[in-house]
C-alpha positions in Angstrom: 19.0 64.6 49.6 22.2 65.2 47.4 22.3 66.7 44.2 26.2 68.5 43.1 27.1 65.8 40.8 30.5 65.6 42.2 28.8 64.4 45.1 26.6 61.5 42.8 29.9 60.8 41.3 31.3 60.3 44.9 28.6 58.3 45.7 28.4 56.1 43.0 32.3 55.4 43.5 31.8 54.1 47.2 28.4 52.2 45.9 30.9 50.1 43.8 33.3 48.8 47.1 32.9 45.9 48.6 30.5 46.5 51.6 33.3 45.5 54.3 35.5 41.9 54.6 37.0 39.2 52.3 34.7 36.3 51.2 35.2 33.5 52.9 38.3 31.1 52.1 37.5 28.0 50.3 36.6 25.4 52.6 36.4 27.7 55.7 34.0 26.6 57.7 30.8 28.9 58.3 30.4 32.1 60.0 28.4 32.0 63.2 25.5 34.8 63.7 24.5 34.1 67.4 21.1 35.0 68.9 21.0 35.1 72.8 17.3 35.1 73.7 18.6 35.1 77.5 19.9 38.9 76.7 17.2 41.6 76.8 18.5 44.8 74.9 14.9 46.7 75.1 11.5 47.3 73.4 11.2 47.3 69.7 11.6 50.8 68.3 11.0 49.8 64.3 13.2 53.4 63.9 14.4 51.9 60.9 11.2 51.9 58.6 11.2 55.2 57.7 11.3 57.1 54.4 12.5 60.7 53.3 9.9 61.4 50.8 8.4 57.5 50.6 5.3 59.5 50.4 3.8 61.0 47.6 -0.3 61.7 47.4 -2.5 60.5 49.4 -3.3 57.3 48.2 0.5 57.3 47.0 2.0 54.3 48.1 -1.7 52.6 48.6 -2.2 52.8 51.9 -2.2 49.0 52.7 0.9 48.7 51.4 2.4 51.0 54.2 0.3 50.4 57.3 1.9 46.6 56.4 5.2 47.7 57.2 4.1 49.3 60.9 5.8 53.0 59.3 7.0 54.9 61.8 8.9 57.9 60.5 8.8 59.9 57.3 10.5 63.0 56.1 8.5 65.7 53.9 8.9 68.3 52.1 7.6 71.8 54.0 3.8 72.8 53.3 4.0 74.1 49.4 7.2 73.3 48.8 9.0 73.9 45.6 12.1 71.6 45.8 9.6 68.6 44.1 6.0 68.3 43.2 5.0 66.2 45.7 5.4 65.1 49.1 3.9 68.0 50.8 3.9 67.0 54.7 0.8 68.1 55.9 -1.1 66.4 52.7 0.7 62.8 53.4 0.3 63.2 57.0 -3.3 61.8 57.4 -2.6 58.5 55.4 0.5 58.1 57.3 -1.2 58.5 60.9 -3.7 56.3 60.0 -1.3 53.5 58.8 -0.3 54.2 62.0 3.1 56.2 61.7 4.5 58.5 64.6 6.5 61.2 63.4 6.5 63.6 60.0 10.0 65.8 59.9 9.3 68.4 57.7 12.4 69.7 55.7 11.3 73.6 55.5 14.3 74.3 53.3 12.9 72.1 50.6 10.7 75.4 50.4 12.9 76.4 47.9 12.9 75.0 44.7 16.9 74.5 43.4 19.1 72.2 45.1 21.6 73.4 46.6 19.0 75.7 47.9 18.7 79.2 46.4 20.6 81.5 48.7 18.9 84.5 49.2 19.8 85.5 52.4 18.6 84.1 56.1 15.6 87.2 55.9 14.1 85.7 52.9 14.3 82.3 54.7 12.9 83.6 57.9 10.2 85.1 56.1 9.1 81.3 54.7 9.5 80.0 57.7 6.8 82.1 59.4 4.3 80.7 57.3 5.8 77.0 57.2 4.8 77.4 61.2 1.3 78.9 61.2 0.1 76.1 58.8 1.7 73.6 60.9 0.0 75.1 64.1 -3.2 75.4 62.6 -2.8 71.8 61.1 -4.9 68.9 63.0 -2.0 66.6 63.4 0.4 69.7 64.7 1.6 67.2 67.5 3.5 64.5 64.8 5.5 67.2 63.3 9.1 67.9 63.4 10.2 70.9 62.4 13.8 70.1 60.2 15.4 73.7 59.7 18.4 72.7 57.7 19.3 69.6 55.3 22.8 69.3 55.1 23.8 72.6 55.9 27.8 71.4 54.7 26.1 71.2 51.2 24.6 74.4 50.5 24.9 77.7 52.2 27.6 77.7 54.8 30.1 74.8 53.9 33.5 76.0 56.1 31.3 78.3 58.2 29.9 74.9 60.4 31.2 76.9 63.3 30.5 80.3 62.5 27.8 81.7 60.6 25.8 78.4 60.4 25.3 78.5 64.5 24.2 82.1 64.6 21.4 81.3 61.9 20.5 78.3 63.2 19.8 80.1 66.4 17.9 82.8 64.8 15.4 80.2 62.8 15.4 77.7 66.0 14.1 81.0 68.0 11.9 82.0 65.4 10.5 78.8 65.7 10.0 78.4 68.8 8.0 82.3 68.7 5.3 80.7 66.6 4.8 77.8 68.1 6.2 77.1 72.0 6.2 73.1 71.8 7.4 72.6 68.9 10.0 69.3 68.2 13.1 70.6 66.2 15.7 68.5 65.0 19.3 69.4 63.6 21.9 69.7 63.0 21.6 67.4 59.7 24.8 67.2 58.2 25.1 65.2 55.3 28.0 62.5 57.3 29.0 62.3 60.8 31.0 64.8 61.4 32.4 64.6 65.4 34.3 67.7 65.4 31.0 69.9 64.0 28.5 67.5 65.8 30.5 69.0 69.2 30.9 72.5 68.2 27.0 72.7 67.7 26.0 70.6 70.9 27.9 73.4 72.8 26.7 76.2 71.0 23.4 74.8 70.8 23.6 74.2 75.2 24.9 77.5 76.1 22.8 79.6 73.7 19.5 77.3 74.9 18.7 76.0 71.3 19.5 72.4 71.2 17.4 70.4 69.5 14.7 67.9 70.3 16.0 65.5 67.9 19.7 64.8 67.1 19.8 64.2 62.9 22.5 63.6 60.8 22.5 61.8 57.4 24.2 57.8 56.7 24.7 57.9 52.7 28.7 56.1 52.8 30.4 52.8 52.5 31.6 53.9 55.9 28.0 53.3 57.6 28.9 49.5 57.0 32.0 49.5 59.2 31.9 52.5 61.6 28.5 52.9 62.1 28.7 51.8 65.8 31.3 54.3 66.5 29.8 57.3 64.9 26.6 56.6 67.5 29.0 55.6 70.6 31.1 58.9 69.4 27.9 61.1 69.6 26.9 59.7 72.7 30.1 60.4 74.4 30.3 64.1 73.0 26.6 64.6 75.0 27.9 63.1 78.6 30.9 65.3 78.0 29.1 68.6 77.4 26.1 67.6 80.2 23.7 67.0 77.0 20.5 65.0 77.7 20.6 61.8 75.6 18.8 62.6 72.5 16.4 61.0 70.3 18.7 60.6 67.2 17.1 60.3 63.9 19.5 59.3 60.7 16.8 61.1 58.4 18.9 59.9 55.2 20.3 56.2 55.3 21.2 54.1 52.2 23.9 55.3 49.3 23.1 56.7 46.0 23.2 53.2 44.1 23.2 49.4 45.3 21.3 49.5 48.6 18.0 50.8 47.9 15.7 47.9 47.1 18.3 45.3 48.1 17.0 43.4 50.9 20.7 42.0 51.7 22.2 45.8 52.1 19.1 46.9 54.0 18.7 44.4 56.1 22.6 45.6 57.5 20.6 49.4 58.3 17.8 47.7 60.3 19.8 45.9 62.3 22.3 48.1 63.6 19.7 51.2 63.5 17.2 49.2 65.4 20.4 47.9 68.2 21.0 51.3 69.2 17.3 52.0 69.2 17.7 55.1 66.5 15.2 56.3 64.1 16.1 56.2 60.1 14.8 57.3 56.7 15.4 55.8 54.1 17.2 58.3 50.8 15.6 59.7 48.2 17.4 58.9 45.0 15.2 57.9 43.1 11.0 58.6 42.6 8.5 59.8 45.8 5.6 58.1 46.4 6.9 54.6 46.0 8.3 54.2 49.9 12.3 54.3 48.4 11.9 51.5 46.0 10.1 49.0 48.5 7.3 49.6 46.3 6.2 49.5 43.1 3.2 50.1 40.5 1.7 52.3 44.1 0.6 48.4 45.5 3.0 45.9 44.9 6.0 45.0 46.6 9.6 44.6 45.8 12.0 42.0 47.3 12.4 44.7 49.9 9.4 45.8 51.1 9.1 41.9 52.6 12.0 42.6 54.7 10.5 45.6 56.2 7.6 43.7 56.7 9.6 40.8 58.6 11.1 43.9 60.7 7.4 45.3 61.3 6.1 42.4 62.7 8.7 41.0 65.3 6.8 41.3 68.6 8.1 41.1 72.1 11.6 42.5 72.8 14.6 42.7 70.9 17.7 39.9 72.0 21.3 40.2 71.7 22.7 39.1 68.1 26.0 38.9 68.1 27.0 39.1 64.2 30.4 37.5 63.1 32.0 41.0 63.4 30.7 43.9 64.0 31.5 45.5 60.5 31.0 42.9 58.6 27.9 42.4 56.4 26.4 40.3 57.6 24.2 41.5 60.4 20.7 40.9 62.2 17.9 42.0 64.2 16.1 39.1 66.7 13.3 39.7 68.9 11.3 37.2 71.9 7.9 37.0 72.6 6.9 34.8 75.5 3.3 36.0 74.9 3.0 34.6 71.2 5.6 31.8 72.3 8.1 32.9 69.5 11.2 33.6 68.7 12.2 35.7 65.2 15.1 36.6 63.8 15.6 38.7 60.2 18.9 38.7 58.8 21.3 38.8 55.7 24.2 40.4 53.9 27.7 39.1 52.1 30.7 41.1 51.4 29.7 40.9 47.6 25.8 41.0 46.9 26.5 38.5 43.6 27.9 35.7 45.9 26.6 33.3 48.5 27.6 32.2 51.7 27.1 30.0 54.5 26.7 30.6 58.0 24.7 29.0 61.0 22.3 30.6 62.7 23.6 29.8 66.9 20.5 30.4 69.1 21.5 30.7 73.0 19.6 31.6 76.0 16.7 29.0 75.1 16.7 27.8 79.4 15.4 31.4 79.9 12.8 30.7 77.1 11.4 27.4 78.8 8.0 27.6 76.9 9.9 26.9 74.1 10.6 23.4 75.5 13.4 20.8 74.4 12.6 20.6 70.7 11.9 23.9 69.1 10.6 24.4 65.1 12.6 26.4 63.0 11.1 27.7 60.0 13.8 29.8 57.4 12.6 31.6 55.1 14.0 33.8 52.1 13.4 36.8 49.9 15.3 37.6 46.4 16.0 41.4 45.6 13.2 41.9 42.7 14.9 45.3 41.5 11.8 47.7 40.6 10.0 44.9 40.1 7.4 43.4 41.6 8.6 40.0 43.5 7.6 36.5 43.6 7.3 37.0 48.0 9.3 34.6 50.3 10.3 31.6 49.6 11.1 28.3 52.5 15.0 28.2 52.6 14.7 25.3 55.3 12.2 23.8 58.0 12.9 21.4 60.5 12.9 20.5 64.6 15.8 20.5 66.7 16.9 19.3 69.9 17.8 22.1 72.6 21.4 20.8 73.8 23.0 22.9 76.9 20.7 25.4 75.9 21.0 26.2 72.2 20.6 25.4 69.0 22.2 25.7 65.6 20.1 26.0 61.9 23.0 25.1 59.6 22.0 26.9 56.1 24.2 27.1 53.1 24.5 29.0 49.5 22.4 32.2 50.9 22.3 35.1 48.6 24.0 37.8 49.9 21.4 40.2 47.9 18.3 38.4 49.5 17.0 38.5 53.3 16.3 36.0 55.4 13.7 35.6 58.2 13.6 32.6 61.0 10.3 31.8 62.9 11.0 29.6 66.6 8.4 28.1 67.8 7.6 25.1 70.1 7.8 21.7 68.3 4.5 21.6 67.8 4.0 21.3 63.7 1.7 19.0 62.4 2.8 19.9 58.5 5.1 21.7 56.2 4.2 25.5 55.6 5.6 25.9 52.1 2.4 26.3 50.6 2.7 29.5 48.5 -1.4 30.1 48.3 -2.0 29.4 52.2 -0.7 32.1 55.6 -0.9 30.5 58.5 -2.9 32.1 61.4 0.2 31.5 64.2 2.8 33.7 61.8 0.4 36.4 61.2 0.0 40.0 63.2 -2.1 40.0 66.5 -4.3 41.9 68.3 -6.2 42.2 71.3 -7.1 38.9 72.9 -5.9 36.9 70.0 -3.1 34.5 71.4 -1.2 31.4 69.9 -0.7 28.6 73.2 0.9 25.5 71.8 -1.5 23.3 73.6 -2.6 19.9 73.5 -4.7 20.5 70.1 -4.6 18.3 67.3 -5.7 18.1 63.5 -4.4 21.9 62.6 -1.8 22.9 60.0 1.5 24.1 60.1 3.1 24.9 63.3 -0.2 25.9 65.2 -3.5 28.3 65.5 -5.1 31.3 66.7 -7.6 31.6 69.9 -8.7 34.0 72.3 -11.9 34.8 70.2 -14.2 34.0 72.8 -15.8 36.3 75.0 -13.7 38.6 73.1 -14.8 41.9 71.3 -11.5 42.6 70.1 -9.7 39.2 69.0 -7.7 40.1 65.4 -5.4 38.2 63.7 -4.4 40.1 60.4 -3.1 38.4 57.4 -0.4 39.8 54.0 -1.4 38.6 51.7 -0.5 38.7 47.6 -2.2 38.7 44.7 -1.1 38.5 41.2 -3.7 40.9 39.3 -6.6 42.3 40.4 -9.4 39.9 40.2 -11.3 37.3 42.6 -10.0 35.2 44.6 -11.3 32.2 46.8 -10.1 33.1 50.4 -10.4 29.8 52.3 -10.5 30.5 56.3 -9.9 26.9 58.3 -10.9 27.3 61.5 -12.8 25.3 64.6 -15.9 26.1 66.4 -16.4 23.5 68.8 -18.9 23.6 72.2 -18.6 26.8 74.1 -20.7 28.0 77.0 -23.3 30.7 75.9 -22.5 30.2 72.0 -24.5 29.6 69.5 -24.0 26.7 67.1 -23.1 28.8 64.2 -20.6 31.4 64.8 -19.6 34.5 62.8 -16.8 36.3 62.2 -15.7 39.9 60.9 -14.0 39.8 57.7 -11.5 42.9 56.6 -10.0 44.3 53.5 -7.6 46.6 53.6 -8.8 48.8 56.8 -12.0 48.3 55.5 -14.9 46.1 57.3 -16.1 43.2 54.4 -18.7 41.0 55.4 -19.6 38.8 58.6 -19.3 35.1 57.7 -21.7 33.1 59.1 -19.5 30.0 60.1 -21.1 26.4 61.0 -20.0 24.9 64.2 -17.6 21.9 64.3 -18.1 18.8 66.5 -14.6 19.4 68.6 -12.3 22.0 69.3 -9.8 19.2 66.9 -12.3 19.2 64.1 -11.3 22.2 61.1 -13.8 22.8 58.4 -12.9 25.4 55.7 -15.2 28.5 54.8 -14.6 30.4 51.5 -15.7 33.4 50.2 -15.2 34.8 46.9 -13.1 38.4 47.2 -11.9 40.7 45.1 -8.4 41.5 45.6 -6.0 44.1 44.3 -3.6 43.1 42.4 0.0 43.1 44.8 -0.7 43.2 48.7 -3.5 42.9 50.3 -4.3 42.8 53.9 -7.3 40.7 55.3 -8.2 40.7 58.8 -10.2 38.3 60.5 -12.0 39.7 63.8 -14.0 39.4 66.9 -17.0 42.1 66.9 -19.8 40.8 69.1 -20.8 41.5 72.5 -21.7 38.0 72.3 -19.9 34.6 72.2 -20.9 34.3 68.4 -17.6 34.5 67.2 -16.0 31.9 69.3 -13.6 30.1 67.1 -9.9 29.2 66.6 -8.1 30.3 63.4 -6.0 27.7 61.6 -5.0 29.6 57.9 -5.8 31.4 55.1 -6.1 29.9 52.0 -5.9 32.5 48.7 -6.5 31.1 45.1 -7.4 32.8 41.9 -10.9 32.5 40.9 -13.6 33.5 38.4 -16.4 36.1 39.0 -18.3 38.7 37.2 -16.1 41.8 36.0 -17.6 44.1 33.5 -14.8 46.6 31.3 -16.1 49.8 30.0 -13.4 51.3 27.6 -13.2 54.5 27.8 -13.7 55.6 24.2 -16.4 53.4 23.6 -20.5 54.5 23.9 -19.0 57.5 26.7 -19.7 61.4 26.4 -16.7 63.3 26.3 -16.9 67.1 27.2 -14.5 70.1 26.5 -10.8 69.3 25.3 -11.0 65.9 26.4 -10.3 63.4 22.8 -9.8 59.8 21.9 -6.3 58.6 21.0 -5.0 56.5 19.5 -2.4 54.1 21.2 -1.4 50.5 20.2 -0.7 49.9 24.0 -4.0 50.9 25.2 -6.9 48.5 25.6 -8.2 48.4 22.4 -5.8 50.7 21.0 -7.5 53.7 22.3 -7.5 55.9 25.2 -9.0 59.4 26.2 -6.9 61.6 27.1 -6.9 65.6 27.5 -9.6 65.5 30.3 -9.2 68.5 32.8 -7.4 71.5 33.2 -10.8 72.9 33.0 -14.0 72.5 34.5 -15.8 71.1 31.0 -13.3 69.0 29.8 -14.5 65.6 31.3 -14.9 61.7 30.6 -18.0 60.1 31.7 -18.9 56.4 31.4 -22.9 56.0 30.7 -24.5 53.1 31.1 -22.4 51.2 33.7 -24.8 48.6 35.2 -24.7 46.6 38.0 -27.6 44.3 39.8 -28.0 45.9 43.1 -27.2 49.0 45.1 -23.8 48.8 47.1 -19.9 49.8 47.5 -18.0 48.7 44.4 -14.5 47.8 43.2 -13.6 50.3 40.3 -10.5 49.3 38.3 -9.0 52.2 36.3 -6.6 51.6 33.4 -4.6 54.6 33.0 -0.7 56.1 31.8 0.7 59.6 33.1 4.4 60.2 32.7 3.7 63.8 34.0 7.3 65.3 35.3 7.4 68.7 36.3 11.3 70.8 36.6 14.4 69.2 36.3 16.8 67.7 39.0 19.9 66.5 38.8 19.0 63.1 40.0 15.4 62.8 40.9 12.8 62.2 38.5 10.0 65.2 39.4 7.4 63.0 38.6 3.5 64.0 38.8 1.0 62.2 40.4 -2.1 62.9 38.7 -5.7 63.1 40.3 -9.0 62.9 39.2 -12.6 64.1 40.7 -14.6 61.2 40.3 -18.1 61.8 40.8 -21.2 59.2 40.6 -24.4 60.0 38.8 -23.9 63.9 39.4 -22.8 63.4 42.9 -20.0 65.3 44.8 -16.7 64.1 43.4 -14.3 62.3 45.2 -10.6 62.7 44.9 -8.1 60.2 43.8 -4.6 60.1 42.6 -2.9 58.0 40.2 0.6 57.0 40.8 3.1 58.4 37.5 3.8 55.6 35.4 6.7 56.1 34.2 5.6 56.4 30.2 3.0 57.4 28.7 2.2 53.9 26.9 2.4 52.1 29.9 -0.7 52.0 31.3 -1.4 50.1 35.0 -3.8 50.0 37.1 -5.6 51.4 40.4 -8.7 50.2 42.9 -11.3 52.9 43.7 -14.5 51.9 45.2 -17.6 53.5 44.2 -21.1 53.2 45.4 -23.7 52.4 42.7 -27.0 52.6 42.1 -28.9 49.6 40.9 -29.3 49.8 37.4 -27.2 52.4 35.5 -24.3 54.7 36.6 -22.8 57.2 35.5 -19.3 57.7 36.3 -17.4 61.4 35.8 -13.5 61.8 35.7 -12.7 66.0 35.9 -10.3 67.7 37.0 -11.1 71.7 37.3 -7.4 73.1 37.7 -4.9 70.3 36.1 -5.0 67.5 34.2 -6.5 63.9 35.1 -4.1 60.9 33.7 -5.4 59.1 30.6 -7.7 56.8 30.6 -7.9 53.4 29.1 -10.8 51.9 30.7 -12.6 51.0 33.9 -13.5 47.5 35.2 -17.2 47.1 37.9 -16.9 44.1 40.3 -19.0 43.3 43.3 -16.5 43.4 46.9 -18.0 39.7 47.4 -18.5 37.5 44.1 
């Protein structure tokens, strides 16, 4: 993180340059960005989707909207940290392991709370860090955590003494560490650049004094990233074979300068690509607010222009390729991958020399005689996301689709006036498509993530949509395919599943499928069989969605051949169904401090507001009614423009929780993302089992305050 504004000045100079290269010359013809699929350059890593403080709360980003991404880094602040309110490692790490994430760096200096860091002496330090340890030893996910001992340590206590008095104190904390807790990872140094001279002077120190660290972290916030990035890693490489160093894993835990990448899909697209070439890990910077994954998302569960990209990233399968960009420090760059399994090839790509303009380039794909299965004529599918800003985008768009003919092995997608702020993604496939896939409402089952037995062939089938299907569901417990899908507001929405069911030995007529939302299981459709494994009939059921992203799984569960059936799309439409609204200041009790406000903006014009801080001052809803017993969807309204300290860049925004308890019961914990202002209200999805009959439904908060509330909204999971 960076603070000193000479250093945001700095910053926000370099931000301003052209990222590298000239725009192209008025009738030049287009750059080439070639894609060998013959060159294997090793298993996907996804290093490059990770976030220093992405994470908030739990609950903060919604969890969906992270476990889409396939996370696999973050970097926290140390357990009760001062340096911001939130972002406490060992709080985010259980969402984060269950989205499926590998690795929380914890940056124990953020202990303090001034940046730079208040220095008090390496005593007082080593006295914090003996109880950062213990609560990391005694914590159930001890085994994800890095330890991250110093963050930027040319920025704050040592400056000219790299060689001096910042080894000898990164030796006594590295030992310390290393006391508490015998296996711990450790990375370091973390300067705030690549520095060669300083990178060698510690690998030395580090290898004769026995301290060198498990992970190798430095910090990629320049315009020089764009043109030297490959010889800052082939530099650091060539420093360990010359001192004997073991190749280290090498984690850029601060990537992206202070203005006019973050959010961009054009300049981030340019990080993922070369970070995920030389198979590094990276975090994305914290310059702006935590909890909102570095401006991929917004409102805690929609997405930005961004987030798609990642998305694109966290779903290439197979192995990565050789892409050959049309120099190697110019902007625009990509990141291809093969999957003979799923019979695809993807590549994600983008960046200009000036996000404003457009360009034109062709998209050269080689190697296809080593890809056979792709046959003579392959499918091409181009698609394209805007930069939204902080708002939430419109999704991807189709750039360009067509077949082409495989000549001496390749083939080249011509595609003109791209965006240089926007990202592009290209899906290969067989020539086997039977229609367009433009729809914006329908995802088609071939694109989407798999798991377990699930499988996409390119057979002899006919009748389907799009390029192909899914199969592998029978005699399968664990067939998945898992859709993305969006939704403008919160409310129902017909979700359309096209599939097949024809004869299969030992099933049933009707089959049945498992139905997901969100990690959570739905319902089990009962699905009528079809004459033929050719013949698609459509099943809908009526969902309630959250407004933004949403992730719907469709899934083998029985021991059984029941759920034999092949999987064509998803089709997601708005619809109507039974919501009831309880505002908050209407017909409710309201105990303690808690008040009604007025507030043109609010529902109404009125919220409550001043509820906790103290066990009795509360907000409950009486009477909310609902037909039958079950789980249901709980929409609150609410505002809370909470910020707590001052710094010199980030806003120390609050994330407010609530204890929400039903009909006297326990209470359950939930935090609302800050919006921003305290008349802008949004919204959030709790689920709540109720009685049938009437509810009552209790918002406390014993030690702080609860966000204000504008209203709740009841709707069934299934209309």
């Amino acid at each position: 993180m960076r603070s000193a504004k000479v250093k945001i000045a700095w910053y926000a100079v370099v931000a301003a340059l052209a990222v590298t290269g000239l725009p192209p010359t008025a009738g030049a013809a287009p750059s080439q960005l070639v894609v060998d699929l013959g060159v294997d350059t090793g298993a996907l890593r996804y290093g490059a989707t990770g976030f220093l403080y992405g994470l908030g709360d739990e609950g903060i980003p919604n969890e969906t909207m992270l476990a889409a991404l396939n996370p696999r880094v973050t970097a926290q602040k140390a357990p009760d940290g001062l340096q911001h309110p939130n972002g406490d490692a060992l709080k985010i790490a259980p969402m984060f392991k269950r989205a499926g994430g590998r690795e929380v760096q914890i940056y124990m200096q953020d202990i303090y709370q001034n940046w730079p860091y208040e220095n008090l002496g390496i005593n007082d330090y080593l006295s914090k860090v003996d109880v950062m340890v213990r609560k990391v030893v005694a914590d159930p996910h001890r085994a994800s955590y890095v330890y991250v001992p110093f963050n930027e340590p040319d920025w704050i206590w040592y400056s000219s003494e790299l060689r001096g008095r910042f080894l000898a104190d990164w030796k006594t904390v590295y030992q310390r560490i290393r006391s508490i807790d015998p296996g711990a990872r450790i990375a370091g140094p973390g300067f705030s650049n690549y520095r060669s001279g300083d990178l060698r002077a510690f690998l030395q120190y580090s290898r004769d004094n026995g301290v060198l660290p498990d992970v190798m972290a430095w910090h990629e916030l320049g315009d020089d990233f764009f043109s030297s990035w490959q010889q800052h890693y082939d530099d650091y490489r060539s420093i360990e074979r010359s001192l004997g160093v073991s190749s280290r894993q090498i984690s850029i835990n601060e990537y992206g300068r202070g203005s006019g990448d973050l959010g961009v899909p054009g300049n981030l697209v340019q990080f993922v690509a070369k970070f995920e070439a030389s198979k590094v890990d990276g975090c994305l910077a914290y310059w702006t607010t935590a909890g909102g994954l570095n401006d991929l998302v917004t409102r805690n569960n929609q997405a930005t222009g961004a987030w798609w990209m990642y998305k694109w990233y966290g779903e290439l399968t197979g192995r990565t390729v050789a892409v050959t960009p049309p120099s190697p420090g110019g902007s625009l760059q990509g990141v291809a991958a093969l999957d003979p399994a799923k019979k695809q090839a993807r590549i994600v790509f983008g960046g200009n020399s000036t996000t404003a303009g457009t360009y034109d380039t062709d998209i050269v794909v080689r190697g296809l005689g080593s890809a056979s299965y792709l046959g003579n004529r392959v499918h091409a599918t181009v698609w394209g996301v805007d930069s939204s800003g902080l708002n939430p985008s419109a999704g991807p768009y189709v750039v360009r689709e067509g077949d082409y003919t495989v000549g001496s092995g390749q083939v080249t997608i011509p595609l003109t006036g791209l965006k240089g702020a926007s990202a592009y993604h290209v899906v290969l496939t067989p020539d086997r498509d039977l229609s367009s896939v433009g729809s914006t409402s329908r995802y088609e089952a071939e694109y989407a993530r798999l798991d377990g037995s699930a499988r996409v062939t390119y057979g002899g089938n006919t009748g389907y949509s799009g390029t192909y299907f899914t199969e592998g569901y029978g005699a399968s417990t664990n067939a998945s395919t898992k859709f993305v899908v969006t939704a403008p507001n919160d409310g129902y929405y017909d979700v359309g599943l096209r599939y097949s069911a024809g004869p299969y030995t030992g099933a049933p007529a009707t089959r049945s499928i498992r139905l997901r939302l969100n990690g959570s299981d739905l319902t089990d459709r009962s699905l009528p069989g079809t004459a033929d494994w050719n013949t698609w009939n459509t099943a809908t059921t009526k969902v309630f969605l959250t407004a933004g992203i949403n992730r719907i799984d469709v899934n083998a569960f029985a021991a059984d051949d029941r759920d034999a059936i092949n999987i064509d799309y998803l089709d997601v439409t708005p619809a109507t169904g039974t919501v009831t609204t309880y505002e908050a200041e209407n017909g409710n009790t309201l105990g303690g401090t808690a008040v009604v406000v007025n507030d043109a903006a609010a529902s109404g014009g009125r919220y409550v507001g001043w509820i906790g801080a103290g066990v009795a001052n509360t907000l409950r809803f009486e009477n909310v009614t609902v037909p039958t017993a079950g789980r249901y969807r709980m929409v609150v309204g609410y505002a809370n423009a909470e910020v707590k300290g001052d710094h010199a860049y980030n806003n120390n925004i609050v994330d407010r929780y609530a204890d929400i308890s039903v009909n006297g019961g326990p209470g359950k914990r939930s935090f609302f993302r800050n919006t921003l202002a305290w008349s802008t209200y949004r919204t959030t999805v709790i689920d709540v089992d109720l009685a049938a009959g009437r509810n009552s439904i209790t918002f406390a908060n014993a030690s702080q305050y609860a966000p204000n509330i504008d209203l709740i909204r009841i709707a069934a999971p299934i209309g």
